[in-house]
Backbone as ProteinMPNN parsed JSONL, in Angstrom:
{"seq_chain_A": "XXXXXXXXXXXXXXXXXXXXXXXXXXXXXXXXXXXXXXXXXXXXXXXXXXXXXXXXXXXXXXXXXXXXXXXXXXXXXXXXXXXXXXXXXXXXXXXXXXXXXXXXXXXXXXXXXXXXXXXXXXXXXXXXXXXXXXXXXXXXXXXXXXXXXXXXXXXXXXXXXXXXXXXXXXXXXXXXXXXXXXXXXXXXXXXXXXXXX", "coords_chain_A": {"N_chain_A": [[-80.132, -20.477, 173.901], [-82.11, -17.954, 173.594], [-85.305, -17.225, 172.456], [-85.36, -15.793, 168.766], [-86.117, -12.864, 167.109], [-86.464, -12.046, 163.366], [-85.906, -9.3, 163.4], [-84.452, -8.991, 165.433], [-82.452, -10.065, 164.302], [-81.455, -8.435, 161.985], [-81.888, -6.008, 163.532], [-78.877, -6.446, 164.987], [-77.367, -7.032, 163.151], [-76.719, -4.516, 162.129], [-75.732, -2.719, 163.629], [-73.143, -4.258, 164.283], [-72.456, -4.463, 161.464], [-72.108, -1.101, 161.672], [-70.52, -0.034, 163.771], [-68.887, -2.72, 164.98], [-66.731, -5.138, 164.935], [-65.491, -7.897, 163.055], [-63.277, -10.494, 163.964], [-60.37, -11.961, 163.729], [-58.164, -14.015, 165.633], [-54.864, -14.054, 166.517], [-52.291, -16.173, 168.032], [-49.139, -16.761, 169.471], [-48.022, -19.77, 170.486], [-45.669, -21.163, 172.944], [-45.55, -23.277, 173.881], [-45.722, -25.198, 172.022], [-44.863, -23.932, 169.63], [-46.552, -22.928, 167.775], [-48.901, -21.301, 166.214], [-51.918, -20.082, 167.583], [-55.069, -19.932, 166.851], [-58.523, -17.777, 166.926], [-61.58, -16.847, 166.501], [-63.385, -13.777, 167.365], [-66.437, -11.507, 167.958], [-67.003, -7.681, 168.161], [-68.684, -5.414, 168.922], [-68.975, -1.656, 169.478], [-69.906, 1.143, 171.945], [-71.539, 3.685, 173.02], [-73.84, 3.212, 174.601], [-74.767, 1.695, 177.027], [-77.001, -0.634, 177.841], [-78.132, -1.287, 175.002], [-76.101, -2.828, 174.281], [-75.853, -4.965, 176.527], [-78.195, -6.018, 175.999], [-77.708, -7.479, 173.828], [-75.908, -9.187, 174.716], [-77.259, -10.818, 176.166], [-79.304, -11.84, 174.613], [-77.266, -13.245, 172.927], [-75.351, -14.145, 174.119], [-71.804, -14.067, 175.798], [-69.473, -10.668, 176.522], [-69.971, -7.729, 178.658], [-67.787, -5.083, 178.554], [-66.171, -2.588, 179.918], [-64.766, 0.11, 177.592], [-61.514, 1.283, 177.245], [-60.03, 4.036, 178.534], [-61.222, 7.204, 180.108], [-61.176, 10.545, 179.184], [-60.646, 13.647, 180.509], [-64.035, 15.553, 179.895], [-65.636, 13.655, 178.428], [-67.557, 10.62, 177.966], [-68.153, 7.553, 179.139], [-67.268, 4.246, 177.428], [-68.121, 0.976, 175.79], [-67.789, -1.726, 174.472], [-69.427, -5.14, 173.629], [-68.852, -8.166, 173.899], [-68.387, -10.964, 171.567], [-69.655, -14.894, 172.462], [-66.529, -16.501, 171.431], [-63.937, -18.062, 169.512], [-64.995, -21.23, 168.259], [-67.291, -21.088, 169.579], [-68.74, -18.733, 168.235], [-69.942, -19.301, 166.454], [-72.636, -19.853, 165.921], [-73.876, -17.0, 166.041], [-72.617, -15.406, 164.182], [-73.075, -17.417, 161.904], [-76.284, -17.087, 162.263], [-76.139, -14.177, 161.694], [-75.378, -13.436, 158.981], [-76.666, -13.266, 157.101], [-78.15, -10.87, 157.079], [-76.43, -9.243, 157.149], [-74.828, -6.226, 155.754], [-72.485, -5.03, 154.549], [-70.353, -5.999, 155.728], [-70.175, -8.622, 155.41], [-68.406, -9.951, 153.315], [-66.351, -10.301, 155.98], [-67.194, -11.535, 157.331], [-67.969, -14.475, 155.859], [-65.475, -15.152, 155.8], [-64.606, -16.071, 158.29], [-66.345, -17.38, 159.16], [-65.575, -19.572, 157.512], [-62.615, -20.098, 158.715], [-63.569, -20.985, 161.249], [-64.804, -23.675, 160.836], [-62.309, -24.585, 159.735], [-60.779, -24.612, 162.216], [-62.786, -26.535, 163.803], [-62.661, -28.434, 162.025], [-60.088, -29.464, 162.641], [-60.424, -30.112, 165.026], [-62.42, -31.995, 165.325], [-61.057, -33.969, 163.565], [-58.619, -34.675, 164.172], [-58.307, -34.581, 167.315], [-56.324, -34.417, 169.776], [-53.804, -34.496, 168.148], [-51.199, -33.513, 166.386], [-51.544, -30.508, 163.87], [-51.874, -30.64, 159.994], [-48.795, -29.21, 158.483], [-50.527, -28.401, 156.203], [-52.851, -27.581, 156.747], [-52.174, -25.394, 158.771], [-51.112, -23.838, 157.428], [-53.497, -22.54, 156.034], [-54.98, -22.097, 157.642], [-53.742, -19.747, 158.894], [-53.631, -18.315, 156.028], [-56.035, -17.404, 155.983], [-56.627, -16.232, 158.015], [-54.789, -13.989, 157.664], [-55.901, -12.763, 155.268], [-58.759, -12.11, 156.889], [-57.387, -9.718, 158.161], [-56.909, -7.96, 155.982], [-59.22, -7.646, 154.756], [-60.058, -6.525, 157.15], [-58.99, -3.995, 157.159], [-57.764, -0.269, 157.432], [-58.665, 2.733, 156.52], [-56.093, 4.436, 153.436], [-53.45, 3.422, 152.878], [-51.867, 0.919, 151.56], [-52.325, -2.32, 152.012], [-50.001, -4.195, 154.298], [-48.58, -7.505, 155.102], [-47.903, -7.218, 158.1], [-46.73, -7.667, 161.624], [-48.712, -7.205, 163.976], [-48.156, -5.408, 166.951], [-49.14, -5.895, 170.455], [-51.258, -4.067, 172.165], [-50.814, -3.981, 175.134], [-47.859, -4.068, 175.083], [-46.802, -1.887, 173.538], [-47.998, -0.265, 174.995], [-45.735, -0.639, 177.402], [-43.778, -0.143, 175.384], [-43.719, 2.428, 175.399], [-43.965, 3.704, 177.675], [-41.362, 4.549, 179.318], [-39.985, 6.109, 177.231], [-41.989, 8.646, 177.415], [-41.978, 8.607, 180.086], [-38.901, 9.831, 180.724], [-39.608, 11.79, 179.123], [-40.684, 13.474, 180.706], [-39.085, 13.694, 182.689], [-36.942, 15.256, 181.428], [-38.509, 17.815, 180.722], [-39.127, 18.175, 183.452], [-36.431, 18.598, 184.629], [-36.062, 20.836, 182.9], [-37.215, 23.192, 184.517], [-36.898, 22.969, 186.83], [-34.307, 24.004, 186.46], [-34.863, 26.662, 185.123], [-36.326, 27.621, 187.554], [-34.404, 28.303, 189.156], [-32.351, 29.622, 188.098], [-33.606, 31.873, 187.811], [-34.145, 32.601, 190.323], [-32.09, 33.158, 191.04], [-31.211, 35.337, 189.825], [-33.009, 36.93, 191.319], [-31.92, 36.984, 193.143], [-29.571, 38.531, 193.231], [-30.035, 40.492, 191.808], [-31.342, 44.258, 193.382]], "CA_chain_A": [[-80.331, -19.174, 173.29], [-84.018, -17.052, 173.543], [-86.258, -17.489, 170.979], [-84.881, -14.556, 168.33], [-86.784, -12.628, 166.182], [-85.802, -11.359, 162.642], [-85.748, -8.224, 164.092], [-83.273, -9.34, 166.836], [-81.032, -9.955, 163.791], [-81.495, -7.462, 161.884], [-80.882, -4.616, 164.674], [-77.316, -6.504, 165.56], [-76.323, -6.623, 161.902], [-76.426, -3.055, 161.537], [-74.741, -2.856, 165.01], [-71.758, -5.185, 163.888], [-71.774, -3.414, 160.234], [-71.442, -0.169, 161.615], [-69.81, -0.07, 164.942], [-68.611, -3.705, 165.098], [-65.311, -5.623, 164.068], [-65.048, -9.618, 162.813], [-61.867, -10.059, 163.888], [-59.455, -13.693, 163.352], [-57.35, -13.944, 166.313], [-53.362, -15.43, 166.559], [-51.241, -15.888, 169.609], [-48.281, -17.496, 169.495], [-47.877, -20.397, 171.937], [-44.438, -21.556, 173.024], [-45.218, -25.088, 174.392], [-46.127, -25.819, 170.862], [-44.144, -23.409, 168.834], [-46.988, -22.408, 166.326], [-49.479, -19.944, 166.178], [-52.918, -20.29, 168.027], [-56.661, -18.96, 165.836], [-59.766, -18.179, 167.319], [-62.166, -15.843, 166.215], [-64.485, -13.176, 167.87], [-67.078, -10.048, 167.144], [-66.874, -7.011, 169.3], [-69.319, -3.718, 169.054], [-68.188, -0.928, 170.595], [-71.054, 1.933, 171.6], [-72.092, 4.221, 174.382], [-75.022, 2.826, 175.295], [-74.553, -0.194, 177.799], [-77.705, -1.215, 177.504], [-78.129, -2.195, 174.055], [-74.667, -3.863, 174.45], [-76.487, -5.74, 177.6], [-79.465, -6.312, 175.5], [-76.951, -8.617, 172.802], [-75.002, -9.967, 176.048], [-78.666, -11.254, 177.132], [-79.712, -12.951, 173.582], [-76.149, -14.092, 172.345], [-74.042, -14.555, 175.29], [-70.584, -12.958, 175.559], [-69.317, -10.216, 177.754], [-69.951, -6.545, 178.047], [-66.83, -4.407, 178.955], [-65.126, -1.092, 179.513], [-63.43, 0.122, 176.842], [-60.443, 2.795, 177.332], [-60.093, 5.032, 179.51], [-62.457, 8.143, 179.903], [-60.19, 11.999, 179.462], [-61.732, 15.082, 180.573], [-65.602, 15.154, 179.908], [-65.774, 12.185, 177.839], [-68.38, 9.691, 178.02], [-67.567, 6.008, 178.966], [-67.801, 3.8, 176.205], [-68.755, -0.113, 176.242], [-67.512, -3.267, 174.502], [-69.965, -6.218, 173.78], [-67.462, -9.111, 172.972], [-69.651, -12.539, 171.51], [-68.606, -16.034, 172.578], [-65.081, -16.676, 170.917], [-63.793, -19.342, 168.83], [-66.274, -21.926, 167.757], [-68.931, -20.707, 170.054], [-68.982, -17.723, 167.957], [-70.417, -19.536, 165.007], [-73.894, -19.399, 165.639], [-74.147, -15.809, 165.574], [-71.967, -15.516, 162.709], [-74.387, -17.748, 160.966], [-77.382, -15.799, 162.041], [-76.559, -12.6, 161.352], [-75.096, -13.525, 157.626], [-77.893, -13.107, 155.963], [-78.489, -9.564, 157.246], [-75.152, -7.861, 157.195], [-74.259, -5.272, 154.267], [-70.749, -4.084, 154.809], [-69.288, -7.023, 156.957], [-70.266, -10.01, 154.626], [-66.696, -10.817, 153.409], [-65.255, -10.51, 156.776], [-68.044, -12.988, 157.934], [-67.909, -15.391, 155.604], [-63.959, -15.729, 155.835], [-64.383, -16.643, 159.807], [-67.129, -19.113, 159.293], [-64.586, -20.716, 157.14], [-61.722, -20.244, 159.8], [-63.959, -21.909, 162.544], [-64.984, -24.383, 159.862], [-61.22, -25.236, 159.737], [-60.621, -25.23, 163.218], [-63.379, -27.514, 163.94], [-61.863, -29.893, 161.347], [-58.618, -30.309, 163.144], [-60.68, -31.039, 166.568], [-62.586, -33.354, 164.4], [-60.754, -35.318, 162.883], [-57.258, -35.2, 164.853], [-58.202, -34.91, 168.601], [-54.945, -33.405, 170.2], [-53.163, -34.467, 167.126], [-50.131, -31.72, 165.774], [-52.221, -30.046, 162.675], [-51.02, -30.78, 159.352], [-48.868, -27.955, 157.916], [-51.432, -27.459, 155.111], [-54.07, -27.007, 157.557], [-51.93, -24.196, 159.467], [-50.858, -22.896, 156.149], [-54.441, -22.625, 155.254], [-55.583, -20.893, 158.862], [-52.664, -18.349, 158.465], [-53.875, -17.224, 155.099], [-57.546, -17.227, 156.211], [-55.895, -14.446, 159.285], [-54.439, -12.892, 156.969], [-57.432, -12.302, 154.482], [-59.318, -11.301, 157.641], [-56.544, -8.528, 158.543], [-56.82, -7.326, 155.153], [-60.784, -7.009, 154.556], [-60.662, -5.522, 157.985], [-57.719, -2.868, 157.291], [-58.617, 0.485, 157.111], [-57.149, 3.983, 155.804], [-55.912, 4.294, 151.928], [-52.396, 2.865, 152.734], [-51.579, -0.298, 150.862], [-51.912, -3.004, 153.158], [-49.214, -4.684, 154.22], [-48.512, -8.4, 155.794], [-46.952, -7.064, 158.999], [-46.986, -8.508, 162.642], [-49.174, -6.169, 165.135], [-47.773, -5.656, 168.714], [-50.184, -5.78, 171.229], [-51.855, -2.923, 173.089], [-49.523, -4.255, 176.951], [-46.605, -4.168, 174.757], [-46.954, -0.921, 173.003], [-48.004, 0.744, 175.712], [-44.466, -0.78, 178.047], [-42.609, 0.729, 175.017], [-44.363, 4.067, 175.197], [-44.0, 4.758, 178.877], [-39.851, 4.638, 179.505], [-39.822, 7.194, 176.88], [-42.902, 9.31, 178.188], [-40.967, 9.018, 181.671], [-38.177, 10.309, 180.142], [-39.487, 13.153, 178.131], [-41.5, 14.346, 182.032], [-37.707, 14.147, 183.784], [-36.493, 16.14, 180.808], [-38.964, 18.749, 181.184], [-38.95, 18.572, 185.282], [-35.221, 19.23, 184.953], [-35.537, 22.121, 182.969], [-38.24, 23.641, 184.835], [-36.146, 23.234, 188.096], [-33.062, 24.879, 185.99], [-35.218, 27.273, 184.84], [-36.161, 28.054, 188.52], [-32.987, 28.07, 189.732], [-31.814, 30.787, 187.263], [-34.915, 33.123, 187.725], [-33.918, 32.528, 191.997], [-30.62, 34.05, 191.237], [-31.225, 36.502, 189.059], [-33.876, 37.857, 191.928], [-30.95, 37.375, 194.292], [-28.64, 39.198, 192.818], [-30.577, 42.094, 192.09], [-31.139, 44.472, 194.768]], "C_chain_A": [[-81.83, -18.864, 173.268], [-84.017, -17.268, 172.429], [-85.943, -16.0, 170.161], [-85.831, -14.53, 167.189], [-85.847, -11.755, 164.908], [-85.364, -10.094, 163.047], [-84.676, -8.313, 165.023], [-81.975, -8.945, 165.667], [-80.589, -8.899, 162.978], [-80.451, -6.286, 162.245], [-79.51, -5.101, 164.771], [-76.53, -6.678, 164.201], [-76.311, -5.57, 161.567], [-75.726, -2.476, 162.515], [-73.115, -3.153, 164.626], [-71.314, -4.708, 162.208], [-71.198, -1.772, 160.458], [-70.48, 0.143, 162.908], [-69.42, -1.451, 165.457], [-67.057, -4.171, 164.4], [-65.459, -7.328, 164.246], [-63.864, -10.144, 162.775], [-61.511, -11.738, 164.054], [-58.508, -13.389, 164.104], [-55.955, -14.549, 166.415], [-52.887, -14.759, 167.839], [-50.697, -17.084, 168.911], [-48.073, -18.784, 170.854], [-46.502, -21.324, 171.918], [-44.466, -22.888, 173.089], [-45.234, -25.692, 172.895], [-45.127, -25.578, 169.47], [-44.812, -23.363, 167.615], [-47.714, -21.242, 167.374], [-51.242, -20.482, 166.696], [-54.4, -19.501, 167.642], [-57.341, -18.654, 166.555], [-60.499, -17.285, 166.281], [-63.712, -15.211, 166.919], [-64.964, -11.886, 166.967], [-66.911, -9.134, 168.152], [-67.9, -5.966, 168.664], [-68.883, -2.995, 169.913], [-69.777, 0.158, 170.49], [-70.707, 2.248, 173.098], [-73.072, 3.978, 175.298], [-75.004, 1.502, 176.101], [-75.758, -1.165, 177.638], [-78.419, -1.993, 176.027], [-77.175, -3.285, 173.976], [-75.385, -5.157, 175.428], [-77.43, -6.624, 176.945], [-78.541, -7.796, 174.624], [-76.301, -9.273, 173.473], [-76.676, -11.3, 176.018], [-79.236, -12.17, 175.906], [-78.65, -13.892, 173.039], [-75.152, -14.62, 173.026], [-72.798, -13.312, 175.448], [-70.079, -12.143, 176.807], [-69.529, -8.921, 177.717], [-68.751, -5.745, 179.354], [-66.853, -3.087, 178.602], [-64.473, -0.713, 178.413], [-62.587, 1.583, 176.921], [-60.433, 3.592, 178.477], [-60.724, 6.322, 179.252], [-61.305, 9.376, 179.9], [-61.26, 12.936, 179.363], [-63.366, 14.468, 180.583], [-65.917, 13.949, 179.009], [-66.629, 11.046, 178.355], [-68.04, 8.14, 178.348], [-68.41, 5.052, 178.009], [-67.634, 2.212, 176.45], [-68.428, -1.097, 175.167], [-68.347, -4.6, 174.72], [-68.527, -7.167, 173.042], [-68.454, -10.509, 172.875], [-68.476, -13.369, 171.777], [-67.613, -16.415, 171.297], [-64.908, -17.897, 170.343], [-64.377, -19.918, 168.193], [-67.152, -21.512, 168.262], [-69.14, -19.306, 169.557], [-70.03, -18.045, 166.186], [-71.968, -19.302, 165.097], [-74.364, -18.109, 165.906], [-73.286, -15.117, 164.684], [-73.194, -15.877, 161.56], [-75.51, -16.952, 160.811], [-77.484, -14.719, 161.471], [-76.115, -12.781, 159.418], [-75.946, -12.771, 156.915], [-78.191, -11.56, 156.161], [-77.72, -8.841, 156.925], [-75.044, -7.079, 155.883], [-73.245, -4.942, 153.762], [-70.28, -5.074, 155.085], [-69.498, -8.827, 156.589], [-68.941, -10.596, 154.244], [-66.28, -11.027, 154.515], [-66.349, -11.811, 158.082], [-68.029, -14.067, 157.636], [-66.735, -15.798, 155.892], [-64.074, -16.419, 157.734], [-65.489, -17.0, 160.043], [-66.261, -20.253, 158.686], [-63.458, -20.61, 158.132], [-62.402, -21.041, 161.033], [-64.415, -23.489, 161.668], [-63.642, -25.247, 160.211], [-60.906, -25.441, 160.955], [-61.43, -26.289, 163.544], [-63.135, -28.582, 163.243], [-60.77, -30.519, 161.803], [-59.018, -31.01, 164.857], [-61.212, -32.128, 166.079], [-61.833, -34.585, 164.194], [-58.761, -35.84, 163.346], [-57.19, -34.96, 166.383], [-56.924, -34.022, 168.971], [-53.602, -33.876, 169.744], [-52.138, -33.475, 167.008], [-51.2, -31.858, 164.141], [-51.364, -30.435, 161.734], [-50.823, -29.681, 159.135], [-49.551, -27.52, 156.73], [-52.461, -26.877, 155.548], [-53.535, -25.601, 158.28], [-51.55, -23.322, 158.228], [-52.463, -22.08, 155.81], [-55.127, -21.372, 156.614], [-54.443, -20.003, 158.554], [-52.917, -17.652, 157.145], [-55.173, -17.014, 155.541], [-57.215, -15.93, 157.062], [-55.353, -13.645, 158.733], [-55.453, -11.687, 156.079], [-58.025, -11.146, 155.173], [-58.96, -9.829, 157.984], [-56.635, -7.667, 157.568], [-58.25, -6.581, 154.629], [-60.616, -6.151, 156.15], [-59.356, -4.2, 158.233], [-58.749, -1.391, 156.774], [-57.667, 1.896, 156.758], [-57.017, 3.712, 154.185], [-54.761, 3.838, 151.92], [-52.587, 1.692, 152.15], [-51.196, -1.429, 151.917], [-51.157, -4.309, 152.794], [-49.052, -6.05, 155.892], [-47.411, -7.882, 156.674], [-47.362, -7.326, 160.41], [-47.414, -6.949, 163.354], [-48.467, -6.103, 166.23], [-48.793, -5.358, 169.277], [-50.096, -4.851, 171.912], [-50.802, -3.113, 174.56], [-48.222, -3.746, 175.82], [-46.193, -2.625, 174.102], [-47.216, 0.352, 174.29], [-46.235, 0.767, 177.211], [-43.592, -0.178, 177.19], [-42.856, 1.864, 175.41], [-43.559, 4.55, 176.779], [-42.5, 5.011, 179.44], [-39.32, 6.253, 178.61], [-40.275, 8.517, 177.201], [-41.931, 9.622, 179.745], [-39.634, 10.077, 181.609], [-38.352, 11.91, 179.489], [-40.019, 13.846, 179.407], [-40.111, 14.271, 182.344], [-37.388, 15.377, 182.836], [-37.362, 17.436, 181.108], [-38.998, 19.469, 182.874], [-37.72, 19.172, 185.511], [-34.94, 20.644, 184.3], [-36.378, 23.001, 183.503], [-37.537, 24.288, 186.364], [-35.009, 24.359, 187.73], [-33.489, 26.104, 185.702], [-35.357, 28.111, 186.554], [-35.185, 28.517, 189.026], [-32.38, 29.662, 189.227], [-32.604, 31.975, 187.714], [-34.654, 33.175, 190.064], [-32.778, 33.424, 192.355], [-30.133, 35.169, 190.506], [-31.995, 37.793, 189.838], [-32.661, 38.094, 193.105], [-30.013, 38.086, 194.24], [-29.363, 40.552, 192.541], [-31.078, 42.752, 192.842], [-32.5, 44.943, 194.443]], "O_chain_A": [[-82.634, -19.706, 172.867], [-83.147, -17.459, 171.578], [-86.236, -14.994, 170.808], [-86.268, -15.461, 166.513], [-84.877, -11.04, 165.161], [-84.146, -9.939, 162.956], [-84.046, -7.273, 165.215], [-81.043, -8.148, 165.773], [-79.47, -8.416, 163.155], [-79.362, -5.834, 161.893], [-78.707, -4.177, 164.643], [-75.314, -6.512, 164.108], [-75.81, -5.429, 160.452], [-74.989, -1.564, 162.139], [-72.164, -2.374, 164.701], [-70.155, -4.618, 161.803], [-70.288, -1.239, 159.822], [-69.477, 0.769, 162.565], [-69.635, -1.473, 166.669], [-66.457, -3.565, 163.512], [-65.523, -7.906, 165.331], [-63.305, -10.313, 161.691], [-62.324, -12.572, 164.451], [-57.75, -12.529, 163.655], [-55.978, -15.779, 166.384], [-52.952, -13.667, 168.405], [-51.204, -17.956, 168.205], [-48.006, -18.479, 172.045], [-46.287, -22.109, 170.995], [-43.657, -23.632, 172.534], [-44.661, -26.77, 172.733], [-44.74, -26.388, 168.629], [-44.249, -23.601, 166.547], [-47.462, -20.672, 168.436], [-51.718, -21.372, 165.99], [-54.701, -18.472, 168.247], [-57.025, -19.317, 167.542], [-59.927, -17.042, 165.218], [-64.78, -15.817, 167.01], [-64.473, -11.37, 165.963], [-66.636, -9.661, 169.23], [-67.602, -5.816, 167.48], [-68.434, -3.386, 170.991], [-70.563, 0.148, 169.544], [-70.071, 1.652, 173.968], [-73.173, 4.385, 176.455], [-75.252, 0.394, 175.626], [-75.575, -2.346, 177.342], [-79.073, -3.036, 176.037], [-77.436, -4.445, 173.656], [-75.394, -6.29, 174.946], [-77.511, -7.818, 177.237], [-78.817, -8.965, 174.89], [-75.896, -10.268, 172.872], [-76.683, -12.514, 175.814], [-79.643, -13.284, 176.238], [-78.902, -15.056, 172.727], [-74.271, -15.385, 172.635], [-72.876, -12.096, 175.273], [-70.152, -12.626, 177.937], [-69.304, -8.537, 176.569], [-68.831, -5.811, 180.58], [-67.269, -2.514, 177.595], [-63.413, -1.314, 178.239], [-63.034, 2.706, 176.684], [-61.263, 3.368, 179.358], [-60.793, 6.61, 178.057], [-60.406, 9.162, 180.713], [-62.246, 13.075, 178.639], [-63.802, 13.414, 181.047], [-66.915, 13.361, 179.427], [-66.184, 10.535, 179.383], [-67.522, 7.59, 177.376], [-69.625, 5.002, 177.816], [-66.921, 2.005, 177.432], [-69.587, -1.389, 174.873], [-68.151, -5.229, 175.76], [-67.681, -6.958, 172.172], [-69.095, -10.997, 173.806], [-67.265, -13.198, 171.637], [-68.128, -16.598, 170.195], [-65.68, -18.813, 170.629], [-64.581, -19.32, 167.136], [-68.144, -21.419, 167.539], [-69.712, -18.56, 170.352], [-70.508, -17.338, 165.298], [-72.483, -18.53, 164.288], [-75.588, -18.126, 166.035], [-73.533, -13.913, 164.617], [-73.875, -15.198, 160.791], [-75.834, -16.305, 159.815], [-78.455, -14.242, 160.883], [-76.764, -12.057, 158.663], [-75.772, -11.753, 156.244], [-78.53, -11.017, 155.109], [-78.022, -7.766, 156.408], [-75.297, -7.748, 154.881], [-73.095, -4.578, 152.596], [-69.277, -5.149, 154.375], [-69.148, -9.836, 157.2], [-68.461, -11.589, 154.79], [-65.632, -12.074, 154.521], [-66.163, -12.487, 159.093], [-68.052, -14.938, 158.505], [-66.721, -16.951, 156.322], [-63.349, -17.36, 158.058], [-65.819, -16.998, 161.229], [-66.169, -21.416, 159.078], [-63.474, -21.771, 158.541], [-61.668, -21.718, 161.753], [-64.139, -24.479, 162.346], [-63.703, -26.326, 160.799], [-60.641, -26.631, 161.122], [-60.74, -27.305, 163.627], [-63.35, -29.691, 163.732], [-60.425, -31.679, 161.579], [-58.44, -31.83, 165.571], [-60.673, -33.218, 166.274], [-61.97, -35.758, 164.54], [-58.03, -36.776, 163.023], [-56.069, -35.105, 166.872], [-56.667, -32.978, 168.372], [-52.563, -33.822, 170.401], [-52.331, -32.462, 167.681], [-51.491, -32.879, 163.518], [-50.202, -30.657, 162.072], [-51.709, -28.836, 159.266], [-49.283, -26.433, 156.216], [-53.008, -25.901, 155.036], [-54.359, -24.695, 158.395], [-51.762, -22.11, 158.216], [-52.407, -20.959, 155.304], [-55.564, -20.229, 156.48], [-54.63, -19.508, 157.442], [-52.506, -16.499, 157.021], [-55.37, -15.826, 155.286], [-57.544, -14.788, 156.74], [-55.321, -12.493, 159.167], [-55.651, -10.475, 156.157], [-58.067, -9.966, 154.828], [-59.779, -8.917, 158.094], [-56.493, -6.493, 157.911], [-58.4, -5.423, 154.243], [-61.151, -5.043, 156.186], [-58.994, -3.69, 159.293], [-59.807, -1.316, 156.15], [-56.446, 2.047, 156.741], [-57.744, 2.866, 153.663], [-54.506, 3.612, 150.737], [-53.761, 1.334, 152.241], [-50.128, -1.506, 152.526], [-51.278, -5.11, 151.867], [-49.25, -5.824, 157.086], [-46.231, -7.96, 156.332], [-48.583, -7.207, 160.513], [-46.759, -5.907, 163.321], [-48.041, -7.232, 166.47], [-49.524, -4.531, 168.733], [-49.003, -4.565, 172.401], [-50.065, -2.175, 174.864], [-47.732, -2.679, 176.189], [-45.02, -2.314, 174.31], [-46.738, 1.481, 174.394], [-45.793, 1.781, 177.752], [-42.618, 0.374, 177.701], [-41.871, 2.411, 175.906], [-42.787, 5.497, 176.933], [-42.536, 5.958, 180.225], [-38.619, 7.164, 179.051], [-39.494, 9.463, 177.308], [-41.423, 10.645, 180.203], [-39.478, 10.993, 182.416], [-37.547, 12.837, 179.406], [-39.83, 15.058, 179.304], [-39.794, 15.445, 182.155], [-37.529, 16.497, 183.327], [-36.783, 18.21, 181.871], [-38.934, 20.618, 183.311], [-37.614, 20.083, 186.332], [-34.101, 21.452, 184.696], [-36.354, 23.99, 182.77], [-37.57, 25.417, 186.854], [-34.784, 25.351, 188.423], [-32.634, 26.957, 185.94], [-34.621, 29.066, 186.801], [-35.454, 29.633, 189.471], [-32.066, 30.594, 189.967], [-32.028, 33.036, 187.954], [-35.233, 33.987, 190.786], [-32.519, 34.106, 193.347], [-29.052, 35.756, 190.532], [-31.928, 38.985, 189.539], [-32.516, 39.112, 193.783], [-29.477, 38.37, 195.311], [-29.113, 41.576, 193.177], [-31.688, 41.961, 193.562], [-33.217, 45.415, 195.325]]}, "name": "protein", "num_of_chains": 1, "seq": "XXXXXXXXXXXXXXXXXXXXXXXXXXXXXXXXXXXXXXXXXXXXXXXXXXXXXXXXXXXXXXXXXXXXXXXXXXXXXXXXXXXXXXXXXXXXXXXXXXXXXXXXXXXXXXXXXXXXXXXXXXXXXXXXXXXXXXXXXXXXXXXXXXXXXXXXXXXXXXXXXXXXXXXXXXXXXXXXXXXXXXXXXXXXXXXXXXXXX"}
């Protein structure tokens, strides 16, 4: 890592407080039949180059995000190294953040706990107090980072692929429906000109 100046940290905790998310990751994994943690940071912004700039001191990756409609601007995705290698800029920025302090400290303690089960059980099965213990920590996280005035509620996300495979059968669906009455519509207005003289 470059030699960082307060200033370095600073600027990316006001980055990651206001356009940033500390997010506690789960996937399910079959071979195992639990639930798999990590945890990453993401900023989102227009400017690639600041994004580049935090790629270039902290690592990570800088991405696309979304798709662009009409005149719309393309917008940019720093993502920091994941999992445990996300801890030392976690740590760093602590001390700076304003807004995003709870949802920092809770996923220094989630990598905390993961690093205890590589620790001290190798490719061990976790005990269930330890997965009990990461599953409320993901939860926590989900909850400091919920947003809106609804009352938040422990419920399973579907992922962005999956959400969007429901969406488009129906979408397909609602374009035939319209194509067919568009044609019917034609059709009518063809024979209404044919018939009249």
């Amino acid at each position: 890592m470059a030699e960082l100046l307060d200033t370095d940290w600073a600027y990316a905790a006001a980055f990651v407080d206001d356009e940033g998310c500390i997010a506690i990751t789960r996937s399910f994994v079959p071979r195992s039949g639990r639930y798999s943690y990590g945890v990453c940071v993401v900023v989102s912004n227009r400017d690639r180059p600041v994004l580049e700039w935090m790629q270039k001191l902290w690592g990570g990756w800088v991405v696309t995000f979304g798709t662009r409609q009409g005149l719309a601007r393309p917008s940019w995705n720093w993502r920091s190294p994941t999992g445990l290698s996300a801890e030392p800029f976690l740590s760093g920025l602590r001390p700076w953040l304003r807004i995003k302090g709870p949802q920092c400290d809770n996923a220094l303690v989630m990598i905390e706990l993961l690093q205890r089960g590589r620790r001290t059980l190798g490719r061990a099965p976790l005990p269930q107090e330890w997965l009990n213990e990461q599953e409320e920590h993901y939860w926590l996280q989900r909850e400091l980072n919920h947003r809106g005035t609804a009352i938040f509620e422990r419920k399973q996300m579907h992922s962005p692929r999956r959400i969007n495979r429901e969406r488009q059968p129906r979408q397909t669906a609602g374009l035939r429906a319209t194509a067919r009455s568009l044609v019917i519509a034609a059709l009518c207005a063809g024979e209404q000109s044919l018939s009249t003289p």
